[in-house]
C-alpha positions in Angstrom: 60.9 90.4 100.6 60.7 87.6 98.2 60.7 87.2 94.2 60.7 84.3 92.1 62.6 83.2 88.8 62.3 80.5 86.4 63.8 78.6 83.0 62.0 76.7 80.3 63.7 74.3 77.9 63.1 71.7 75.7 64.4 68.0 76.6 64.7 65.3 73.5 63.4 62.6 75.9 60.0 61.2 76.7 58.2 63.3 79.2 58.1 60.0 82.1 61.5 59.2 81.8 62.5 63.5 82.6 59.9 63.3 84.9 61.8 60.2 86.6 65.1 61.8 86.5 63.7 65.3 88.0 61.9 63.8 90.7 65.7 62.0 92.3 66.6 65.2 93.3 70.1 63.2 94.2 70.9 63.8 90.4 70.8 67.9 91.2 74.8 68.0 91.6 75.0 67.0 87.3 73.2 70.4 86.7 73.6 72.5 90.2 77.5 73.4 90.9 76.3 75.1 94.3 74.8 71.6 95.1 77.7 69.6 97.1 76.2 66.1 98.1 72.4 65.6 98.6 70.7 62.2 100.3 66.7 61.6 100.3 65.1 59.7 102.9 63.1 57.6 102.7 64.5 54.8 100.2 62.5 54.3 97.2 60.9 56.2 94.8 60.1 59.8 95.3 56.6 60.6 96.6 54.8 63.0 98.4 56.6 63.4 101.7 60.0 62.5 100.6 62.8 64.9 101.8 65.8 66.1 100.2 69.0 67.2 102.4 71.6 68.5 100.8 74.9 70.9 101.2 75.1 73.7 98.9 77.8 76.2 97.9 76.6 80.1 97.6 78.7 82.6 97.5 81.8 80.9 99.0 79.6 80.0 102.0 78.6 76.1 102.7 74.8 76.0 103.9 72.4 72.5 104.7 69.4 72.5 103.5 66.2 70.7 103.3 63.5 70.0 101.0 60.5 68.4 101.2 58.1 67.3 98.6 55.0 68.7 98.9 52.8 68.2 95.1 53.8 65.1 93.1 51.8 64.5 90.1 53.5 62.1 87.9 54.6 63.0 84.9 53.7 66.4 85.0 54.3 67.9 88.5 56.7 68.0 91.2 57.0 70.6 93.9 59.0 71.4 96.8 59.3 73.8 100.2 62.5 74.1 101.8 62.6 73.1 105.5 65.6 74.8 107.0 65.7 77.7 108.4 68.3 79.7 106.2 68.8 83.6 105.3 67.3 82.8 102.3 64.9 80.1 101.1 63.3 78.7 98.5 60.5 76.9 97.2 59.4 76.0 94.0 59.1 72.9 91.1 58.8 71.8 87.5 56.0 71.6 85.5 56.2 69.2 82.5 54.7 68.9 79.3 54.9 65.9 76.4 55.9 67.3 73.2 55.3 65.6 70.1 58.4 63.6 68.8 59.3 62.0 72.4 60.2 65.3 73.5 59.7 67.7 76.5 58.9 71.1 78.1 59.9 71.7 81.3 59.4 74.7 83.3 61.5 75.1 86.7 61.0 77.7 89.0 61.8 78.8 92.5 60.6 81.5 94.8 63.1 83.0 97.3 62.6 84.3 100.6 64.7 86.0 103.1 64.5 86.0 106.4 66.5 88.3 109.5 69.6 89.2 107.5 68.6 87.6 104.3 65.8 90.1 103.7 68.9 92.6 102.7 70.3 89.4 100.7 67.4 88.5 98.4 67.6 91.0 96.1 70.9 90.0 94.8 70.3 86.3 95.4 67.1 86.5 93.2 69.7 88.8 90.6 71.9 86.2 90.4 69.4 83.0 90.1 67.7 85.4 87.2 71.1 86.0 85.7 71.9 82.5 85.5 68.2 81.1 84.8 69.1 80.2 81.3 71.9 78.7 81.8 70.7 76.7 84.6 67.6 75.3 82.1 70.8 74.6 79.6 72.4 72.6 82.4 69.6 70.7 83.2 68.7 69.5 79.5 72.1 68.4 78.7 71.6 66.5 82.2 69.1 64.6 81.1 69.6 64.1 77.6 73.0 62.8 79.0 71.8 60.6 81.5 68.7 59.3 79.9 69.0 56.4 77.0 67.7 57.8 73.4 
C-alpha cells in the first residue's frame, strides 16, 4: 500500500534563492523536528546524484535514511527517492513557481510506501503526514523567509 500527501505555500523570496535553500537538504532539521542530523555527499552544490543521509525521529523510534536526488531542474524542480530499506519509505519533491513581487509557490509532496510490516503502518503514517501537511508547508516558509536575506 502506498498514498501520497502534499503542502503548497507561498514564500516572500525570489524563486532561485528558495530553490537554493530547498535543494541543501542539510537545512531540513529548521523545518523537520523528526529530522535529527543529515550530511550530503558529495561536497558542493546539489546535483543530480547527490545523496542525503540523515537520522530521523518517528514515533519515538530513531531510523537512517537515505535520499538520493534523482530530477534537478533549477529553479523549478527537485526530486528525490529514498534509498534505505525502511518499513516505510518515501519519495517525492518540490515544484516551484516565481510569483510576481519576488515571491514564491512551492509545492512539496511525498509518496509513502510500506514494505513487510510497514504495509500495516502506512495508513497511519500517510494520516499523520496529511494531518500535519499544513503545518509542515508553514514550517518551511518561515524557514526560508528566516534564513534568506529580504
Amino acid at each position: 500500500m502506498s498514498g501520497q500527501f502534499d503542502a503548497r505555500i507561498e514564500i516572500d523570496r525570489p524563486v532561485e534563492a528558495v530553490f537554493a535553500y530547498l535543494a541543501d537538504g542539510r537545512n531540513d532539521p529548521e523545518f523537520s523536528p523528526r529530522v535529527q542530523e543529515i550530511t550530503k555527499t558529495p561536497d558542493g552544490p546539489t546535483a543530480l546524484g547527490t545523496v542525503f543521509r540523515s537520522t530521523v525521529k518517528d514515533a519515538g523510534m530513531k531510523t537512517g535514511r537515505e535520499f538520493r536526488i534523482v530530477g534537478f531542474d533549477p529553479p523549478r524542480l527537485i526530486r528525490w527517492t529514498e534509498q534505505t530499506r525502511n518499513l516505510v519509505t518515501a519519495e517525492g519533491g518540490y515544484d516551484l513557481e516565481a510569483l510576481p513581487g519576488g515571491r514564491t509557490r512551492v509545492r512539496i509532496f511525498n509518496t509513502l510506501e510500506g514494505h513487510g510490516l510497514g504495509k500495516l503502518l502506512v495508513g497511519l503514517a500517510l494520516g499523520a503526514a496529511r494531518k500535519d501537511a499544513p503545518d509542515f508547508g508553514r514550517r518551511i516558509k518561515a524557514a526560508a523567509e528566516a534564513s534568506i536575506p529580504d
